[in-house]
N, C-alpha and C positions, 0 to 999 in steps of 0.2 A: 106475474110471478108464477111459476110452473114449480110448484111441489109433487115430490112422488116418496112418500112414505107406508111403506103396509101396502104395498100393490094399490094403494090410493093415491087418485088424479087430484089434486086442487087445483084449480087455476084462479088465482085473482088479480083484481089490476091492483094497480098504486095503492089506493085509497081504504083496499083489506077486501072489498064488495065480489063476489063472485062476476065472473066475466061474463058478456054477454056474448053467448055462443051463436049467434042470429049472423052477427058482423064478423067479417074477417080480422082472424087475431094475427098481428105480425109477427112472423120471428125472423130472429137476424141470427147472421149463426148458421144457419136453417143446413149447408153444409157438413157441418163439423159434427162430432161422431154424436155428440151430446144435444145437439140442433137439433138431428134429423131423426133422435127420439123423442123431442118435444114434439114437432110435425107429424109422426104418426100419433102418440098420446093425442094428441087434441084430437085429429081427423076420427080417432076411435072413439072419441066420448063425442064424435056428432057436428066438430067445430070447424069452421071454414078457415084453413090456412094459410096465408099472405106471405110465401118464402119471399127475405130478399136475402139476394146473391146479387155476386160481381160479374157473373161471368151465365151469360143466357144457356149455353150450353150443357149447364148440369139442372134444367129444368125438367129434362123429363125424370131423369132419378124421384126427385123431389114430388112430381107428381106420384109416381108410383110409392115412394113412401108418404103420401098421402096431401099433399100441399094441392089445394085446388084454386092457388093463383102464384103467379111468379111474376116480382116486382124486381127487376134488374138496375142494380146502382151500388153506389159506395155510402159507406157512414160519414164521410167528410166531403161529400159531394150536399149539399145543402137543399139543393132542388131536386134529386133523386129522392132523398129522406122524405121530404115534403107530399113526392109523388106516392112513396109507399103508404104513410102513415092515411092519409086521403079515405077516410071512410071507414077505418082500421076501429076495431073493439078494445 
């Protein structure tokens, strides 16, 4: 979950627990105008970010707004999802 309230970052998973910023956090999305300000947010509070995209070629954008891995697949591709998630915080 990516909160931004008060110029404040929360990030937490499911379970409420702060995330662990150590492991790549996935965002999907990671594109779209509101993605690729989760992906700088995280990469600024210090967090390794796991973009998936459909399409390899807008990965270096991603890198430069701060995604320091890119995991290329679709959400209804089952074994792309499997590939991203793989190690993910």
């Amino acid at each position: 979950m990516y909160e931004c309230g008060s110029g404040v970052l929360r990030l937490q998973n499911l379970t409420g627990s702060e995330m662990d910023l150590a492991k790549p956090i996935l965002v999907t999305g990671a594109t779209g105008k509101t993605g690729r300000r989760v992906v700088t947010a995280i990469a600024k509070r210090g967090g390794a970010v796991r973009a998936f995209v459909r399409r390899a070629e807008v990965g270096p954008e991603l890198r430069q707004a701060g995604a320091s891995e890119i995991a290329v697949g679709d959400l209804t591709d089952n074994d792309s999802l499997k590939h991203a998630v793989q190690g993910a915080g």
